[in-house]
N, C-alpha and C positions, 0 to 999 in steps of 0.2 A: 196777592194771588187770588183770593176769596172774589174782587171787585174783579178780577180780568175775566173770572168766568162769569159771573153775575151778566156781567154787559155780550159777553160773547154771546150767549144765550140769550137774552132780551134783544139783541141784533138781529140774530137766525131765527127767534121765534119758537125755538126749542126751549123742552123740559130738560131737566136731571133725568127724569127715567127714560129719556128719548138716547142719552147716550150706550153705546155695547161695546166701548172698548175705552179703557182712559190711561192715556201715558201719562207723567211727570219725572223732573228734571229737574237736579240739584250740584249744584260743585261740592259747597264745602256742609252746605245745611242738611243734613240727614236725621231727619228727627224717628224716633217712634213709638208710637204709628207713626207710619211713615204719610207723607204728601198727600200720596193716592186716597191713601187709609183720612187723612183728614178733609179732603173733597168730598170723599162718597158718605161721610158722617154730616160732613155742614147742608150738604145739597140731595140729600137721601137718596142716590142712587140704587138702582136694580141690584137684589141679589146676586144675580148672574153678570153683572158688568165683569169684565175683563182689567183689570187692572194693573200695570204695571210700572214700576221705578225705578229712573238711570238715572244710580248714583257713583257720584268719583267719576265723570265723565267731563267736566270742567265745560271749557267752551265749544269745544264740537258739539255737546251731547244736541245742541239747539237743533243744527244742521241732519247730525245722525236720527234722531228722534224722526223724522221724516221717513229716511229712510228703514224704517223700522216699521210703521205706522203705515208704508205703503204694503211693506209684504205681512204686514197683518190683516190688511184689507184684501188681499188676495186671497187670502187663506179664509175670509167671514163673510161670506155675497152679502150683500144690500144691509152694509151695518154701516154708524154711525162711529167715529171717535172724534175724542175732546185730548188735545195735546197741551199741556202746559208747561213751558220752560219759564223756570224760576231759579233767582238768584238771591240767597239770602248774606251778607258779608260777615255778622255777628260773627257766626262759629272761624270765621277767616282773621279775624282783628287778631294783631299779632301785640305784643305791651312787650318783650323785648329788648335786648341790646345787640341782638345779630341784624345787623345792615343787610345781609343777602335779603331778609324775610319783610321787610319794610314795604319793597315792591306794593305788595296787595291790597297795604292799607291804602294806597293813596291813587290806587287804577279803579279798584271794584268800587260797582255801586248795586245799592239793591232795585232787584228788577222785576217785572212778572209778565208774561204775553198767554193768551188764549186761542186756539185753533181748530176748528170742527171742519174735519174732513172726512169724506164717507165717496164708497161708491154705490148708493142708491141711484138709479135711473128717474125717482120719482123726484129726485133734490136737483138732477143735472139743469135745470132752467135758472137755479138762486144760486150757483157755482159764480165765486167769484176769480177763481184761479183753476188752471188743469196742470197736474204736475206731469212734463216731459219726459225728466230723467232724474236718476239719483243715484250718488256715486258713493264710495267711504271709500279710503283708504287709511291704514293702521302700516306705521313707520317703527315702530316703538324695538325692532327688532337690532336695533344698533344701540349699544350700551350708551353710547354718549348721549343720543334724542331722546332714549328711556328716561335719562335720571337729568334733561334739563332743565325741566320744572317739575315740582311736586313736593312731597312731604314726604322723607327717607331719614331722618335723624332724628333724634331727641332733643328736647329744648328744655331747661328748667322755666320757661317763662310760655310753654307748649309748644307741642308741634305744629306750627305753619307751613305755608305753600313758599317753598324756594326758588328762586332763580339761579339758572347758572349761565357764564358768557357763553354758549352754546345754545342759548334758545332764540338765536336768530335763524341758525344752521338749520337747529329741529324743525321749527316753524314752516320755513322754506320746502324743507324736503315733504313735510307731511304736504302742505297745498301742491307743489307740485305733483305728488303723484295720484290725488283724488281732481284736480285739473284736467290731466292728463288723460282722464276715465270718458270725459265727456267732451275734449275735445274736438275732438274728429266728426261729433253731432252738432255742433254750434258756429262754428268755423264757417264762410260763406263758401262760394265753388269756387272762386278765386284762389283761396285762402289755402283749399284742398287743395288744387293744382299746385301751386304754389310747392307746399311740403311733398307732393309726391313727386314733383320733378326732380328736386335736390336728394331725396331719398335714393331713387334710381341712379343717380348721377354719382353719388356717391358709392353707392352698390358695385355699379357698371365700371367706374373709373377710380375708386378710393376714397377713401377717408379725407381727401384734402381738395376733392373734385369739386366739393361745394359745403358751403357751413351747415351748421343743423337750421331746419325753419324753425324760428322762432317766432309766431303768431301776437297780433296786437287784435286782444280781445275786443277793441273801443271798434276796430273792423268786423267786427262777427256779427252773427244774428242777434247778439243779445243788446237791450235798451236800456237795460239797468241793471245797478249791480246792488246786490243786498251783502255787501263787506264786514266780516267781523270787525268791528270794532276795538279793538283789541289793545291799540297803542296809537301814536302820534306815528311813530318811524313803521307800526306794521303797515297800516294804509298807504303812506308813501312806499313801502313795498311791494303793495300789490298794484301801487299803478306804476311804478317802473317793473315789475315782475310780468304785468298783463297788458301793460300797454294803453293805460287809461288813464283819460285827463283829469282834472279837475273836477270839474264836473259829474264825473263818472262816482266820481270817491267823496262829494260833499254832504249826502244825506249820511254817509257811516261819521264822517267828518264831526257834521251836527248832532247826530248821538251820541260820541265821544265825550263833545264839550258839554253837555246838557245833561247826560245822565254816567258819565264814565263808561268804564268794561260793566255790563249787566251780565257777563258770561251768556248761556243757553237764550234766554232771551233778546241778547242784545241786535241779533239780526231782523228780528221783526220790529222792534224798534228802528229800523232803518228801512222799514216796509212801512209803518205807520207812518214815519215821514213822507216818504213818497207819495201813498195816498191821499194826503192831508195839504200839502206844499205844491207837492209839482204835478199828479194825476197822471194815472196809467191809461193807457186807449186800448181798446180791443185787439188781439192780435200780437203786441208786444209780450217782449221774455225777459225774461226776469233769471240771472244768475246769482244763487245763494252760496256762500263760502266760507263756512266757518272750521275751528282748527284749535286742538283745547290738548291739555296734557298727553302724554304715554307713550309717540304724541299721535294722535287721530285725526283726522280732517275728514271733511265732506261736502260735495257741490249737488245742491239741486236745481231743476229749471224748471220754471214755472211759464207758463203763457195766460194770459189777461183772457178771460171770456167775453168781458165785457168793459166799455170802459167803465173806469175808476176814480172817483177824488170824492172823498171824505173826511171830516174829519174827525180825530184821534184825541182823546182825552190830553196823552202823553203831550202833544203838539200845540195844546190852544193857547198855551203862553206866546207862541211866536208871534196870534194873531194873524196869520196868513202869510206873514213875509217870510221870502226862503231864506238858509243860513248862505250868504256869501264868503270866499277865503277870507277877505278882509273882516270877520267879526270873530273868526278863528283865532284862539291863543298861539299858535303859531301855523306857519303858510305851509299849503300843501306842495306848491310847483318848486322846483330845484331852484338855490341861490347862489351866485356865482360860488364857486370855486367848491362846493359841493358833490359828491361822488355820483356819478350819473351812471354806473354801471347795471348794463340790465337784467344780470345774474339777482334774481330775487335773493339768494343766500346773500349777498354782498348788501343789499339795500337796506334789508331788515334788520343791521347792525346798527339802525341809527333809533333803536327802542325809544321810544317819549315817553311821558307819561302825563296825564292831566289826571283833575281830582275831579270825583265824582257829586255829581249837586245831590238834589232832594231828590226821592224815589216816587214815581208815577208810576201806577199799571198801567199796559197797553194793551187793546184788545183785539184780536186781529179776526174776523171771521169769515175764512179761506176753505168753502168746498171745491171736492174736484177729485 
């Protein structure tokens, strides 16, 4: 965590006391002093910084944190923040003989990303990204997606993070309905015509006059997708859930195999790749999509200022070569006789799980 901000700041050229607002983001590590409380001690931040901690917020908090960070900068003209989502696995290790709790040790890996966004006009020229839109949506209101991941019982061996067979269902429903927020803005005019024809048709003539439109995102405005990372079978659920190739899903792909679930973090680790591997061009959108206990999800869009290709601490093992399916522990595109349905709830039941390597900071530095 300490190195993601180091380099983020030695990137942008900024100080510690140049920051005015600082977020941080934990799943299961909540220490204290908390995060916040141990940055603005290591790095001597302003009296006056702002600072605050989303904690118990699991995998979304990465995605939410954004949109939290936007309507704090509305509310602070021409300030500066430093966002860091971090994942630490310790306080999550479960020692155990419940099988439901086993899950965590062998998805999560420990993570850190760093991000300095601000709406000063005097910074708008060194902006490497402009955020379009940002969405949350909170599902949590149906008993069943409340209690299908999380920590609700006693353990003599401690309480850990639980799964239950319902966290494909919850999964689904939370992306869909933070999806759904930003639809109608990323979608081409095709895409619009498209839904509002059968909308009316169905209006005009019934429920059976035409099917619902369902959108294949790999058709939209958007170029890339920044995918939680999450599991083997969620990925394969979000490209039969959105309609996206292979290709579309291989940098969350290659963060999977490379560093596991980093919760909060793990989507900019799928940013770091891009930047590093394949390089963003000016102009292009970028959809971010992450989705974590209670259950929460959140999609932002970002647009390239300028073009992009860098490289990323996290990345320099690859040495430049991109991850292909074929260096994948197991293949992203469907194999005969496999469930091709394009009901996201239905796909997402095919949870994987891969085990997390060594931990890299990633340092992302995204104004705008």
């Amino acid at each position: 965590m300490l190195a993601a901000v180091e380099q983020v700041l030695a990137k942008t050229g900024l100080k510690a006391t140049d920051i005015d607002i600082l977020v941080t983001t934990g799943s299961t590590f909540h220490p204290v002093p908390s995060l916040g409380c141990m940055l603005v001690n290591a790095f001597k931040m302003r009296r006056d910084v702002k600072s605050y901690h989303l904690g118990c917020m699991a995998c979304a908090a990465g995605g939410l944190g954004i949109n939290l960070l936007r309507d704090l900068l509305k509310a602070n003209r021409s300030s500066i923040a430093l966002f860091v989502p971090h994942e630490n696995v310790t306080a999550g290790c479960y020692l155990g003989s419940d099988t439901s709790k086993f899950l965590a040790n062998a998805l999560f890996g420990m993570g850190a990303a760093a991000l300095v966004l601000t709406n000063k006009r005097s910074l708008a020229s060194r902006a490497k990204y402009k955020l379009l839109h940002s969405a949350r949506a909170h599902v949590g209101q149906d008993d069943r997606v409340y209690r299908s991941m999380g920590i609700f019982e006693g353990d003599p061996a401690g309480d850990r993070i639980k799964y239950t067979a319902d966290v494909p269902m919850a999964a689904a429903s939370g992306i869909h309905a933070a999806v759904a927020m930003v639809a109608p803005k990323v979608l081409s005019c095709g895409q619009l015509a498209a839904a509002a024809k059968a909308a009316v048709l169905r209006r005009l003539k019934g429920p059976t006059a035409a099917p619902h439109y369902i959108p294949s995102f790999a058709d939209s405005t958007i170029d890339h997708f920044l995918l939680h990372p999450g599991s083997h079978g969620l990925l394969k659920g979000f490209m039969k859930g959105l309609g996206l190739t292979v290709q579309h899903t291989l940098p969350s792909a290659a963060a999977l195999r490379d560093y596991g679930n980093t919760s909060p973090s793990s989507t900019y680790y799928v940013l770091a790749y891009l930047e590093s591997l394949v390089g963003i061009s000016k102009g292009q959108k970028l959809m971010q999509v992450s989705v974590g206990t209670g259950v929460k999800a959140g999609v932002n869009v970002w647009q390239a200022l300028r073009d992009i290709q860098e490289q990323h601490p996290a990345w320099q093992h690859l040495q430049g070569v991109p991850v292909t399916e074929a260096d994948l522990p197991l293949p992203l595109r469907a194999v005969q006789g496999e469930d091709s349905h394009a009901d996201t709830a239905q796909t997402l039941k095919s949870m994987g799980v891969m085990g997390p390597a060594a931990s890299k900071d990633v340092d992302i530095a995204a104004s705008g």
